[in-house]
ZADO-538490 format. One record per residue: residue number from 1; residue in three letters; x, y, z of N, C-alpha, C in turn. Coordinates in steps of 0.2 Angstrom, whole numbers, m for minus. Layout:
ROMAR  lumvo  mido    nc1    nc2    nc3   cac1   cac2   cac3    cc1    cc2    cc3
ROMAR    NUM   ALA      X      Y      Z      X      Y      Z      X      Y      Z
...
//
This chain:
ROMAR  lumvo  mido    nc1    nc2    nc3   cac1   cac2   cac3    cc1    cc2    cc3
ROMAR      1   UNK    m27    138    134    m32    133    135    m32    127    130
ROMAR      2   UNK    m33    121    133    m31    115    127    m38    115    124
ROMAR      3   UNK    m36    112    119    m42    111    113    m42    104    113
ROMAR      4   UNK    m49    102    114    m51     97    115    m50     92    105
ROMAR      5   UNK    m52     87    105    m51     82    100    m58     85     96
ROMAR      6   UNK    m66     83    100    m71     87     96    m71     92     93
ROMAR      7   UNK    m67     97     97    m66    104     94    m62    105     88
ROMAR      8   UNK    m56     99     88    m53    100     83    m54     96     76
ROMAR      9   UNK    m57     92     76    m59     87     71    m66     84     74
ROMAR     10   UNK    m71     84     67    m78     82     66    m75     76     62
ROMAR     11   UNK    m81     70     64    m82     65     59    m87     67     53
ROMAR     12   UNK    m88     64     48    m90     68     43    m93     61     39
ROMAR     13   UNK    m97     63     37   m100     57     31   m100     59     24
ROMAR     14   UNK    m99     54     20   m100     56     13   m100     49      7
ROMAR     15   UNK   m105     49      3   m109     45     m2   m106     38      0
ROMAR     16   UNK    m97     36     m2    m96     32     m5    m94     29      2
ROMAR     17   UNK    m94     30      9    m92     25     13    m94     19     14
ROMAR     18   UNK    m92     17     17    m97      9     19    m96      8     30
ROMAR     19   UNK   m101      3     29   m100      2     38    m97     m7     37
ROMAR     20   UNK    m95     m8     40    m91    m14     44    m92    m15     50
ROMAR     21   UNK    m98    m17     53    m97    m19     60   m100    m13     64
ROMAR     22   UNK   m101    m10     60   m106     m2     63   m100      4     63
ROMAR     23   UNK    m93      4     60    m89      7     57    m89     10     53
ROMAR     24   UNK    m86     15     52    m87     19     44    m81     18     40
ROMAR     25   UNK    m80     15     36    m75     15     32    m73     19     23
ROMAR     26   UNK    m70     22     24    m63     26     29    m67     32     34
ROMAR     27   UNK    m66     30     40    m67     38     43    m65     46     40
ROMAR     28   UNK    m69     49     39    m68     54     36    m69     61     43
ROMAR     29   UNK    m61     63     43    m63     70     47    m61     79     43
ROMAR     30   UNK    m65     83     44    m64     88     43    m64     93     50
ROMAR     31   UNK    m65     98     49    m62    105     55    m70    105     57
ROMAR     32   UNK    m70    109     64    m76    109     65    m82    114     61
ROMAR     33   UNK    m86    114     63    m88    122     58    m87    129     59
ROMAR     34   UNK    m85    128     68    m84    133     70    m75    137     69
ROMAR     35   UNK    m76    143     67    m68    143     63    m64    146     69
ROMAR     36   UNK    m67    148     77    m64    150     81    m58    147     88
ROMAR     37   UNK    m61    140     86    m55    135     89    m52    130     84
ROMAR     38   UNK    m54    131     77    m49    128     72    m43    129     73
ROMAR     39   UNK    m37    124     74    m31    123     73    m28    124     68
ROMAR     40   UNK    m20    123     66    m19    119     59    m17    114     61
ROMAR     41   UNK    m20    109     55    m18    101     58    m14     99     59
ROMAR     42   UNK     m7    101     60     m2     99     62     m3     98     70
ROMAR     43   UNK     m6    104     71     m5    106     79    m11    100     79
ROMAR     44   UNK    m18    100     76    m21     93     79    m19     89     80
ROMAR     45   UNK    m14     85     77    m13     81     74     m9     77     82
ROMAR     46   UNK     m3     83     83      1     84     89     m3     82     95
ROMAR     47   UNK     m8     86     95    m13     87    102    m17     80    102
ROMAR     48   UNK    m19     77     98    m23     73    100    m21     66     95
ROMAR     49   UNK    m15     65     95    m14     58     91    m16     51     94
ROMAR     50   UNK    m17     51    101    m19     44    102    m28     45    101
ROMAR     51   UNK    m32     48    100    m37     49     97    m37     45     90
ROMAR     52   UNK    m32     49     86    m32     49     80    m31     42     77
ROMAR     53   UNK    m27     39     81    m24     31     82    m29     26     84
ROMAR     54   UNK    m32     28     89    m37     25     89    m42     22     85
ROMAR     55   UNK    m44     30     80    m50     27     76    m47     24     69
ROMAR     56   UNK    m40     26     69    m38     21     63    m36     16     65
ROMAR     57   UNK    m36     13     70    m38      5     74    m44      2     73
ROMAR     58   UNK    m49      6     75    m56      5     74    m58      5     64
ROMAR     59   UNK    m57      9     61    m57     10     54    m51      8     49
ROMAR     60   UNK    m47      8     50    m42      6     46    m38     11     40
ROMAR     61   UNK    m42     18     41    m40     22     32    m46     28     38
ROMAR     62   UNK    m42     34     38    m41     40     40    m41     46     31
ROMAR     63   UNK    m49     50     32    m47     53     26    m49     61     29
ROMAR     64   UNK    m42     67     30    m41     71     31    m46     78     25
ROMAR     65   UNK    m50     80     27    m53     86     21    m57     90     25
ROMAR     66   UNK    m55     94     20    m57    103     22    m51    105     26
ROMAR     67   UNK    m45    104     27    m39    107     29    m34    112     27
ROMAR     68   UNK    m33    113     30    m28    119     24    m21    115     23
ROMAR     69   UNK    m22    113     17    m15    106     14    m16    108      8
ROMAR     70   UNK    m10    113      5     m9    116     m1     m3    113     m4
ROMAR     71   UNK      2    112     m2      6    111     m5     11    105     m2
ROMAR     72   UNK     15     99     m7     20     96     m4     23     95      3
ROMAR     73   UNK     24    102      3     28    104      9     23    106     16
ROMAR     74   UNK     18    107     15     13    106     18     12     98     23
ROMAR     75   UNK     10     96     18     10     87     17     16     85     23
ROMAR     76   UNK     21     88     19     28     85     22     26     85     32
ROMAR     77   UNK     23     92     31     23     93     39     18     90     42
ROMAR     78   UNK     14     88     40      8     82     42     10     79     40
ROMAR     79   UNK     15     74     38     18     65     41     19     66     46
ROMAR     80   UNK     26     73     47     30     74     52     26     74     59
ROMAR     81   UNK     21     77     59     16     80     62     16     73     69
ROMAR     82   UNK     15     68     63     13     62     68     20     58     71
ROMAR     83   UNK     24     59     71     32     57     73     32     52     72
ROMAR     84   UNK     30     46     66     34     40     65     39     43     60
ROMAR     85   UNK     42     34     61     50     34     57     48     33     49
ROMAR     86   UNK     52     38     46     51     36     38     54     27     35
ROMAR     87   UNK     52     26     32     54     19     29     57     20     23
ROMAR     88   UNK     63     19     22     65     20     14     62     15      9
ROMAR     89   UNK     63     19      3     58     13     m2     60     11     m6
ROMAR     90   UNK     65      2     m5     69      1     m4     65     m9     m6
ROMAR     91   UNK     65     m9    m13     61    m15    m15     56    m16    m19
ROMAR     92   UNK     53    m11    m18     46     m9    m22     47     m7    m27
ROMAR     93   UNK     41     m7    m34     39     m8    m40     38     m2    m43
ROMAR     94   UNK     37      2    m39     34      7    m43     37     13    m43
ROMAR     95   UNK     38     16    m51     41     22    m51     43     29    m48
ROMAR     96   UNK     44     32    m44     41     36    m41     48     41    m39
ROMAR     97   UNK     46     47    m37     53     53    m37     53     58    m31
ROMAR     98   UNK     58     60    m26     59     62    m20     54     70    m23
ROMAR     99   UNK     50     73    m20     48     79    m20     51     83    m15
ROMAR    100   UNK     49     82     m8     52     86     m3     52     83      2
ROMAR    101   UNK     58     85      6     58     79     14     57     71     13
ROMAR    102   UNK     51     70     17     49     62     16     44     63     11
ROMAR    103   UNK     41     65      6     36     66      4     39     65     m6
ROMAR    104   UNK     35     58    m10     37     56    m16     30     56    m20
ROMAR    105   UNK     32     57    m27     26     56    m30     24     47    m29
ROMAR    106   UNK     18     47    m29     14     41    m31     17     37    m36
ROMAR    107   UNK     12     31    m40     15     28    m45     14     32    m49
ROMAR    108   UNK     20     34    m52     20     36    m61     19     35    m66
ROMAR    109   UNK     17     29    m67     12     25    m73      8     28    m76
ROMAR    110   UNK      7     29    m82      3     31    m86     m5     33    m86
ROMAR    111   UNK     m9     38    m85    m15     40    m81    m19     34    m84
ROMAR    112   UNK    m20     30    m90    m22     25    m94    m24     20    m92
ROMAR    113   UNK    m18     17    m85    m18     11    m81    m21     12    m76
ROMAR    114   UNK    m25      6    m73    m25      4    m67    m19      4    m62
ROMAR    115   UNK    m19      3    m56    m13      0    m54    m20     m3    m47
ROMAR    116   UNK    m19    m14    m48    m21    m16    m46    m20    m15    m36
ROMAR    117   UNK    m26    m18    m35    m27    m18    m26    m21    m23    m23
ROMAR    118   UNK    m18    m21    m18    m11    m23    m13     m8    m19    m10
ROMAR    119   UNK     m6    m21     m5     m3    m21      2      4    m18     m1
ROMAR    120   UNK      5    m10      0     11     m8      0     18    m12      2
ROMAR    121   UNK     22    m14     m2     29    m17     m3     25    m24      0
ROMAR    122   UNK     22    m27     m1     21    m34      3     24    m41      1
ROMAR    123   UNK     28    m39     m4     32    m44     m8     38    m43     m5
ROMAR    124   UNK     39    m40     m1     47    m38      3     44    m42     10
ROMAR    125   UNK     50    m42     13     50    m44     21     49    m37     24
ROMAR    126   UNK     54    m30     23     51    m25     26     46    m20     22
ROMAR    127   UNK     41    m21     27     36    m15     21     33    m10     27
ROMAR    128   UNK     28     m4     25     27      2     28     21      0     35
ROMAR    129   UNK     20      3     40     16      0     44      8      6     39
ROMAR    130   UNK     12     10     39      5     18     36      8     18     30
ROMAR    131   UNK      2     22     27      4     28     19      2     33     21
ROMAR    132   UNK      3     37     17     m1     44     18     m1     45     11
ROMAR    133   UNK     m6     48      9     m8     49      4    m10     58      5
ROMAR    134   UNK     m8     62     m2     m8     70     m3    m12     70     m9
ROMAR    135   UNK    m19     74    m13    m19     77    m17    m19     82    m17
ROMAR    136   UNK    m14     83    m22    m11     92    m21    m13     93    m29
ROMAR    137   UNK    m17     90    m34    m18     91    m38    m24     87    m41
ROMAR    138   UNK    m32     88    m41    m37     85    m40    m37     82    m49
ROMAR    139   UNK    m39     74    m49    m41     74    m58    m47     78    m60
ROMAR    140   UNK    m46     77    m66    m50     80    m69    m55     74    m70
ROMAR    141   UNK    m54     69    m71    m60     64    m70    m57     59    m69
ROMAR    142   UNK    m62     53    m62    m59     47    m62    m53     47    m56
ROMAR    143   UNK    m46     43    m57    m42     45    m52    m40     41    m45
ROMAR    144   UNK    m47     37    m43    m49     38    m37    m42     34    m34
ROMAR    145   UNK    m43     32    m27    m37     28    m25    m42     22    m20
ROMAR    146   UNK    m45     18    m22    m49     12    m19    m45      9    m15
ROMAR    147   UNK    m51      8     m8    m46      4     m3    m51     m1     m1
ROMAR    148   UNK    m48     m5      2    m53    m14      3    m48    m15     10
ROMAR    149   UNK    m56    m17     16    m51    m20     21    m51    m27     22
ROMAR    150   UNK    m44    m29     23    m39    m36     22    m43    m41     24
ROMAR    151   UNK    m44    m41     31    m49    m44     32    m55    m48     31
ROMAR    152   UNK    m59    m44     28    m65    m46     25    m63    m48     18
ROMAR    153   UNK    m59    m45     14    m56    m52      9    m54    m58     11
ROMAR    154   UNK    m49    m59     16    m48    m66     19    m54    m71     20
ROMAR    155   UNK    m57    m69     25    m62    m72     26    m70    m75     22
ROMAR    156   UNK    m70    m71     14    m73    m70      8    m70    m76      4
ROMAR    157   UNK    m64    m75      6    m58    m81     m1    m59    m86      3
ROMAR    158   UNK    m57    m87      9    m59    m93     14    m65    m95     12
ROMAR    159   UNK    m69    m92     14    m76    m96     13    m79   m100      5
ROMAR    160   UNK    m74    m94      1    m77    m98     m7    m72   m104     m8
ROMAR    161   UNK    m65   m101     m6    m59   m107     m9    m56   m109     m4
ROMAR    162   UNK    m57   m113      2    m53   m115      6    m49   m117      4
ROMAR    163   UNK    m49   m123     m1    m42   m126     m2    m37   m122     m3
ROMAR    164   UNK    m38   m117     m9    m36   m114    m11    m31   m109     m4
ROMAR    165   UNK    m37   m106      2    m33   m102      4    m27   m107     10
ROMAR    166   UNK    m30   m113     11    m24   m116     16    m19   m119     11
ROMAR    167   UNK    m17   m117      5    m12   m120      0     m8   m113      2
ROMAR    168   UNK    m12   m108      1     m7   m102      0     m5   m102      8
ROMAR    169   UNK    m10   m102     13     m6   m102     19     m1   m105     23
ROMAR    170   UNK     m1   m111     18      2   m116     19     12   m116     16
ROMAR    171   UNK     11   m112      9     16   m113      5     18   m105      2
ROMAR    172   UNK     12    m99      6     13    m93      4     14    m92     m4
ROMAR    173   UNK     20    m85     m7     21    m82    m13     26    m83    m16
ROMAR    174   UNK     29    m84    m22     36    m83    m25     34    m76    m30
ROMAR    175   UNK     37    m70    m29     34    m65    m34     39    m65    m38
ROMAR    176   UNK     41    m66    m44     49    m65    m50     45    m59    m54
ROMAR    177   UNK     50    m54    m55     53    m49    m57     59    m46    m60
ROMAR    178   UNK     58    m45    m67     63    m43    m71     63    m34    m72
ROMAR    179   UNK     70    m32    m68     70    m25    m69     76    m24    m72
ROMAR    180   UNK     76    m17    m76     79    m14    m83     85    m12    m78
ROMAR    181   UNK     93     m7    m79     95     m3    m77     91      1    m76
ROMAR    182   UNK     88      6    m77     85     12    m78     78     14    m76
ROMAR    183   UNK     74     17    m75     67     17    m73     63     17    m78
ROMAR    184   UNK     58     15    m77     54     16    m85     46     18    m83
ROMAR    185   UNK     44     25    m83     39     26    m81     32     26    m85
ROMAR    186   UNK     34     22    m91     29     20    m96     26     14    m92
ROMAR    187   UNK     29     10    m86     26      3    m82     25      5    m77
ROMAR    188   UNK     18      3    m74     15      4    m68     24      0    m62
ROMAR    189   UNK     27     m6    m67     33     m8    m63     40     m6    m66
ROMAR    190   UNK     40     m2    m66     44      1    m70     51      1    m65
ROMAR    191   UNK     52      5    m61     57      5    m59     63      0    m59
ROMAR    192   UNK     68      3    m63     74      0    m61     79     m2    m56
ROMAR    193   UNK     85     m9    m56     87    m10    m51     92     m3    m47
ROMAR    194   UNK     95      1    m50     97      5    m48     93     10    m42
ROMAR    195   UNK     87     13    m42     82     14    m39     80      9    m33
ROMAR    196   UNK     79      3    m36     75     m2    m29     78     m3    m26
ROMAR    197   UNK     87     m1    m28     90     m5    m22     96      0    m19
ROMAR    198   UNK     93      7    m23     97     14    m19    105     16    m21
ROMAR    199   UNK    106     12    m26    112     10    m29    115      9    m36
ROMAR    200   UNK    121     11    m37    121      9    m46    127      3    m44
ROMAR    201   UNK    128      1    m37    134     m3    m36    132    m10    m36
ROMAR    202   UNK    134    m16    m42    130    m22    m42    130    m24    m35
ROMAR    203   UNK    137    m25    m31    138    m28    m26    136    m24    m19
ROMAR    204   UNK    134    m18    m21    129    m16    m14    121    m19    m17
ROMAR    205   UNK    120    m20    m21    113    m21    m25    111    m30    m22
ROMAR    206   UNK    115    m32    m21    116    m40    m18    116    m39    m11
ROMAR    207   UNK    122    m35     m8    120    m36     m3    114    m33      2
ROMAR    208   UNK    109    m28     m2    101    m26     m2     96    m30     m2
ROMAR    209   UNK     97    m36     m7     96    m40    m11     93    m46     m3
ROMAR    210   UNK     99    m47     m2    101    m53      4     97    m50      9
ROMAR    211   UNK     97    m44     10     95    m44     18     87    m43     17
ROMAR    212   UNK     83    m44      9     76    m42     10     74    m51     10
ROMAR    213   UNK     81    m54      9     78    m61      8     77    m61      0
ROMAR    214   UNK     81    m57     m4     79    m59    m14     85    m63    m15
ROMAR    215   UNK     84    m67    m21     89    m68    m25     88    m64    m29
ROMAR    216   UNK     96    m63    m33     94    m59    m41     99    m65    m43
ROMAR    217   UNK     97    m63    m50    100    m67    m55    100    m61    m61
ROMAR    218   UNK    107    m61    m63    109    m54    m66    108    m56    m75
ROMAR    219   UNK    105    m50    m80    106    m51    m87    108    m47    m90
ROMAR    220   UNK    108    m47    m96    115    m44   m100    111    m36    m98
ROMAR    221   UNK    103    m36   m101    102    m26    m99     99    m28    m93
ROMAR    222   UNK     99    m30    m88     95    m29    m81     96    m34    m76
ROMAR    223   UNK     91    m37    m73     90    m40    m67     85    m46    m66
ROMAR    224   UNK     85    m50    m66     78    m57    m62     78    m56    m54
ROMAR    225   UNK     74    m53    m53     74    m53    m43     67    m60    m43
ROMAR    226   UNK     68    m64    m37     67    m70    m35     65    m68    m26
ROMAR    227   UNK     58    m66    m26     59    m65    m17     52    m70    m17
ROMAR    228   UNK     52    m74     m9     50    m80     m6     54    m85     m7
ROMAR    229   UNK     50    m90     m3     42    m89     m2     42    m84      2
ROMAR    230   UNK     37    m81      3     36    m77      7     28    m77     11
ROMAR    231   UNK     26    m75     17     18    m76     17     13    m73     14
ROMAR    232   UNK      7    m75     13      3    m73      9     m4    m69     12
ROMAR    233   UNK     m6    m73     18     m9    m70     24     m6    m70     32
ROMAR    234   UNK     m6    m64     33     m3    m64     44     m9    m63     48
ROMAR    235   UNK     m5    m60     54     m9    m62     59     m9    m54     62
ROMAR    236   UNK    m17    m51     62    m15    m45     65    m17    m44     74
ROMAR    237   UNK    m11    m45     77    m14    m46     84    m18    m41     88
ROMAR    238   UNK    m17    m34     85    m18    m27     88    m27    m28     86
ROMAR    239   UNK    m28    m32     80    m37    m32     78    m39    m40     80
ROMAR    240   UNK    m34    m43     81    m36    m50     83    m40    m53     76
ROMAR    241   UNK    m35    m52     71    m38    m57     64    m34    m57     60
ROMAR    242   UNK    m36    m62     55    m30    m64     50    m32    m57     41
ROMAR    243   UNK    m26    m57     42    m29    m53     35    m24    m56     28
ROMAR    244   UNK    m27    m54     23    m25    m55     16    m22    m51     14
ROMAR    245   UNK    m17    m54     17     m9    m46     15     m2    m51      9
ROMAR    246   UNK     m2    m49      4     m2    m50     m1     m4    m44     m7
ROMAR    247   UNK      2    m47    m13      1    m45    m19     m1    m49    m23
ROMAR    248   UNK     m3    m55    m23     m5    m58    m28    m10    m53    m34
ROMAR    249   UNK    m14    m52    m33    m21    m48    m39    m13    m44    m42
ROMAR    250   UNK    m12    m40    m39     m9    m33    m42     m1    m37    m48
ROMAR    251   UNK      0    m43    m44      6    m44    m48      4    m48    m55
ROMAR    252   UNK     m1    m54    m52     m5    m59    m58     m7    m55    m63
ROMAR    253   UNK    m12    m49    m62    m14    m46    m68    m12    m40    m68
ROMAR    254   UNK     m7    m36    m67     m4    m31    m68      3    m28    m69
ROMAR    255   UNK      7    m34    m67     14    m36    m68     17    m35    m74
ROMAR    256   UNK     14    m31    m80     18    m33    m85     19    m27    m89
ROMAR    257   UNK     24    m28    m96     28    m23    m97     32    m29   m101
ROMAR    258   UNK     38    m24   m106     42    m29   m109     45    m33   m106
ROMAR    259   UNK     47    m31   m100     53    m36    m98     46    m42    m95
ROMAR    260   UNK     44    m42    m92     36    m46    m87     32    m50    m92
ROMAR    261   UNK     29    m56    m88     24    m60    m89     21    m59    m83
ROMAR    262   UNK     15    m59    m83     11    m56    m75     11    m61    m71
ROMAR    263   UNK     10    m69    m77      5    m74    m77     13    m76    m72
ROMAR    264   UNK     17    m76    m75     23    m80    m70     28    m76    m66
ROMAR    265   UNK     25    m70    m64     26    m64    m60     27    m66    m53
ROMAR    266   UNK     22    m71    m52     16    m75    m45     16    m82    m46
ROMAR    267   UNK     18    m86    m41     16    m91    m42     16    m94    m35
ROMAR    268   UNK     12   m102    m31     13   m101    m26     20   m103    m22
ROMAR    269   UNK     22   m103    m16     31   m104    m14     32   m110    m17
ROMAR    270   UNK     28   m115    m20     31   m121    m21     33   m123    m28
ROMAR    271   UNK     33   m115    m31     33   m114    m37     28   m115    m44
ROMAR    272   UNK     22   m120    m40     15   m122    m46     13   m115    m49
ROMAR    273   UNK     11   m115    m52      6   m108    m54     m2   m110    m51
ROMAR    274   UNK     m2   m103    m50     m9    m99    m48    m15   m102    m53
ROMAR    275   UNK    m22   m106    m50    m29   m106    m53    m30    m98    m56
ROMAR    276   UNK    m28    m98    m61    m33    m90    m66    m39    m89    m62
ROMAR    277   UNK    m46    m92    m63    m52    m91    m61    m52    m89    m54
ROMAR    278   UNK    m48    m91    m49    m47    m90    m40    m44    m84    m41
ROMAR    279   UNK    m39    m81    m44    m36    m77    m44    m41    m70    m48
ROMAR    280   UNK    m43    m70    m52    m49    m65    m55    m55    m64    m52
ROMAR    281   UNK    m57    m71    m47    m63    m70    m45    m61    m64    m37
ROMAR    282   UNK    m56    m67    m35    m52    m61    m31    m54    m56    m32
ROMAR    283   UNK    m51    m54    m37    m51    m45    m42    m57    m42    m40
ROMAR    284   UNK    m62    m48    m42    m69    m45    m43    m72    m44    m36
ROMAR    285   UNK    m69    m48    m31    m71    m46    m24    m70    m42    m20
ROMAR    286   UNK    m63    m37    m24    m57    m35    m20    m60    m28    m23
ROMAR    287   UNK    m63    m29    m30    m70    m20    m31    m76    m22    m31
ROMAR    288   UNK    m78    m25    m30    m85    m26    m24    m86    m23    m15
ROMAR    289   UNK    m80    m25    m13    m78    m23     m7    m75    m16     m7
ROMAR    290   UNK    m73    m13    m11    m70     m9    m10    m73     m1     m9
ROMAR    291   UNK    m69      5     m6    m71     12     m6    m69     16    m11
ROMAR    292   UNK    m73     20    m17    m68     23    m19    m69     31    m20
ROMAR    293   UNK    m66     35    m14    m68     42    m12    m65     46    m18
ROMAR    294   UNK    m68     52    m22    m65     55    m27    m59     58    m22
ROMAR    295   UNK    m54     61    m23    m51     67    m23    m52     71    m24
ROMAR    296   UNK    m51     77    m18    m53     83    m20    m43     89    m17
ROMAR    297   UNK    m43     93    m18    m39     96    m19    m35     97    m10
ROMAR    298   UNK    m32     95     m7    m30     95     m1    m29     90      4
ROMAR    299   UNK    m33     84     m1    m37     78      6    m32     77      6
ROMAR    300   UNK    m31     71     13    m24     69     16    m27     62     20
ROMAR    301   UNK    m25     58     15    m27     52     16    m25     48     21
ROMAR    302   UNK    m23     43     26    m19     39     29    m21     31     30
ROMAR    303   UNK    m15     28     29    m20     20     27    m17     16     32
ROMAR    304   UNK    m19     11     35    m14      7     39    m14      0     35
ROMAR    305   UNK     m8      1     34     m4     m6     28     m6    m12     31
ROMAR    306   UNK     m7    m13     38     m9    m18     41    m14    m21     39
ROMAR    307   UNK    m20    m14     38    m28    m17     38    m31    m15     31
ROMAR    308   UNK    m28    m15     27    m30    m11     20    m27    m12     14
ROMAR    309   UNK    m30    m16     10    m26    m16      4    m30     m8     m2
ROMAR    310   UNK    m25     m6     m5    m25      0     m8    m26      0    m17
ROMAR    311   UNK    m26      3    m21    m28      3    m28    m27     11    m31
ROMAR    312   UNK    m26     12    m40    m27     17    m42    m32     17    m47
ROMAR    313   UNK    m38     21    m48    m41     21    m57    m39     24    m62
ROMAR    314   UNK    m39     23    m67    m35     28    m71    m39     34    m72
ROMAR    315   UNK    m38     39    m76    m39     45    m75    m38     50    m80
ROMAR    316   UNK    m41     55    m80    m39     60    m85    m35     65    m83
ROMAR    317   UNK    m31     69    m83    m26     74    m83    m29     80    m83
ROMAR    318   UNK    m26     83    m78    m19     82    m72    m25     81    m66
ROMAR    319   UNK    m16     76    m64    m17     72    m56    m11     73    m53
ROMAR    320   UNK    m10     76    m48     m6     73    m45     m7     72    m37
ROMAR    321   UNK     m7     66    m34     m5     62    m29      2     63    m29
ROMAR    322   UNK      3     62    m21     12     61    m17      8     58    m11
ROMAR    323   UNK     14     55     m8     14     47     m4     20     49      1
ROMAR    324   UNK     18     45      8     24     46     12     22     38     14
ROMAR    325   UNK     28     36     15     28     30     20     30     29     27
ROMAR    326   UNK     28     25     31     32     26     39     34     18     41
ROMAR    327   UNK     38     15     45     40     13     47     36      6     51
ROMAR    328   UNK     37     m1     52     31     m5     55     35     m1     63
ROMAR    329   UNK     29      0     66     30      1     75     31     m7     79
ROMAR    330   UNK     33     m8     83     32    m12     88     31    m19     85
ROMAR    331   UNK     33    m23     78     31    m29     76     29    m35     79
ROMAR    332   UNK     35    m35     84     35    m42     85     28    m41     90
ROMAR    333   UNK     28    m38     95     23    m36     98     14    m37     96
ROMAR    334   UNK     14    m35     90      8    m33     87      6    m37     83
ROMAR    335   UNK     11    m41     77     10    m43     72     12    m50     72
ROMAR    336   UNK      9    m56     69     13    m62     68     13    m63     62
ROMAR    337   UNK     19    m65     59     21    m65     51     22    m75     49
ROMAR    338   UNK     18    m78     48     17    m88     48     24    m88     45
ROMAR    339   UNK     25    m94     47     32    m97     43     29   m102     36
ROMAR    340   UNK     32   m100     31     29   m106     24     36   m111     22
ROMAR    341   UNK     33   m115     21     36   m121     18     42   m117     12
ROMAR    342   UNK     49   m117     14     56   m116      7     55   m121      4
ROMAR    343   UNK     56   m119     m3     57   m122     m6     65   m119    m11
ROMAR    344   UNK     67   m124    m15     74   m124    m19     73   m118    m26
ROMAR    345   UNK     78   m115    m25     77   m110    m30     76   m112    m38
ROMAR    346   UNK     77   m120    m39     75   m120    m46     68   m121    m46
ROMAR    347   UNK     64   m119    m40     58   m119    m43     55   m113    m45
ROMAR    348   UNK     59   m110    m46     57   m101    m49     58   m101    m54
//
């Protein structure tokens, strides 16, 4: 006999939510109380995914608790559960190390740092449509993983800084980045070019390089990557709104390490640099807006990279978080990505 959607997942409330529009965000499900038609989530997962899809349309961040999700491999089987395509990670910033299947530690940055609010890979042309997030080991204080939806940023920055935001709409991001040979999990940006680009061959690292839309420009210990302009806000057709998809915050004040300046990490496509106060007053609105659910030992988080910009706090030991990413579905269809004014690469 099939098991209905109620049967298999309760909506659930807890302290730190918020409502948007009469929404709960992040929707928060657990199993029913009754433990006679309990599935395991995999099989939910299976049985009722246009449900599931649904309300993360409607909510934007899906938070899986009280399941039985003990281990990586667990995990692995809930991404799987849901059958999109993995996205290899393939440009991105952050340190991080294959555990099992499609399933990678988070950033490996020092428990000490933050890792600022942004849009998974959004500095790249190709980035994840989802995350999934695993805790498979709860901190012991702190930790959280704060998420803010896009939207409501956009339209917050819009109202306080127009000009500001029709400059950025106008002429988008340049992000520059100086990466080492080697990974360095002392920096929230630590990874090395050999990791970003899947490769220890220069001339595959170029040819990676070209199809993400980057220049490199090579140095004696590492690498100068040069990507944009690129957009800074799109267009989500499936919500019908523009959201704030970008890494500016994360890059301007978190970009840094010996090889890095944060301050010139970011600038806008036409090369000028970023107003400091527009960009920090950001910050403060992007944790005023935001949710931030403690973890607890099994949650199974799911973000839609479209509607949701994400964050880490830092924390006391041990934590461990792991991460899957999946692939954009249907782009052209769903999403429109603005075109920005090129500019010449010595403006970088």
């Amino acid at each position: 006999m099939a098991v209905t959607a109620a049967e298999s997942f309760v909506e659930i409330k807890v302290p730190q939510q918020k409502l948007f529009d009469g929404v709960s965000f992040p929707a928060v499900l657990s199993p029913p109380p009754s433990s006679a038609t309990v599935l395991p989530l995999t099989r939910s997962i299976k049985a009722h995914k246009p449900y599931l899809e649904s309300l993360l349309l409607k909510s934007g961040a899906l938070l899986f608790r009280g399941f039985t999700v003990n281990t990586a491999s667990d995990f692995n089987d809930v991404v799987e559960a849901f059958g999109y395509d993995e996205l290899p990670y393939v440009g991105g910033a952050a340190p991080r190390t294959n555990v099992v299947g499609r399933v990678f530690t988070a950033n490996e940055s020092p428990p000490d740092q933050k890792i600022p609010f942004h849009h998974e890979m959004a500095q790249v042309p190709e980035f994840p449509s989802k995350l999934f997030f695993f805790c498979e080991v709860e901190p012991a204080s702190g930790g959280e993983t704060p998420i803010v939806l896009s939207h409501v940023v956009y339209e917050k920055m819009k109202k306080r800084y127009p000009e500001f935001v029709e400059r950025l709409e106008e002429h988008g991001l340049l992000y520059i980045r100086v990466l080492g040979e080697d990974d360095n999990p002392s920096s929230p940006i630590g990874r090395g070019w050999k990791s970003t680009f899947l490769t220890s061959d220069k001339t595959i690292a170029e040819q990676r390089a070209t199809k993400l839309g980057m220049k490199l420009e090579w140095l004696e210990d590492g690498v100068k990557t040069i990507m944009g302009p690129i957009p800074a806000v799109k267009y989500d057709k499936s919500r019908n709104r523009k959201i704030w998809f970008n890494s500016m915050v994360a890059a301007y004040t978190g970009w840094e390490d010996e090889r890095n300046d944060p301050v010139k990490a970011v600038t806008f496509g036409d090369g000028q640099p970023l107003p400091s106060d527009v960009v920090y007053d950001c910050l403060k609105l992007l944790e005023e807006e935001s949710v931030a659910i403690p973890w607890q030992k099994g949650d199974v988080l799911l973000i839609d990279n479209w509607a949701v910009l994400h964050s880490r706090k830092s924390f006391i030991p041990p934590r461990r978080v792991l991460a899957s990413l999946v692939k954009i579905n249907n782009f052209g269809s769903q999403y429109h990505t603005p075109t920005v004014t090129k500019v010449s690469s010595e403006s970088s």
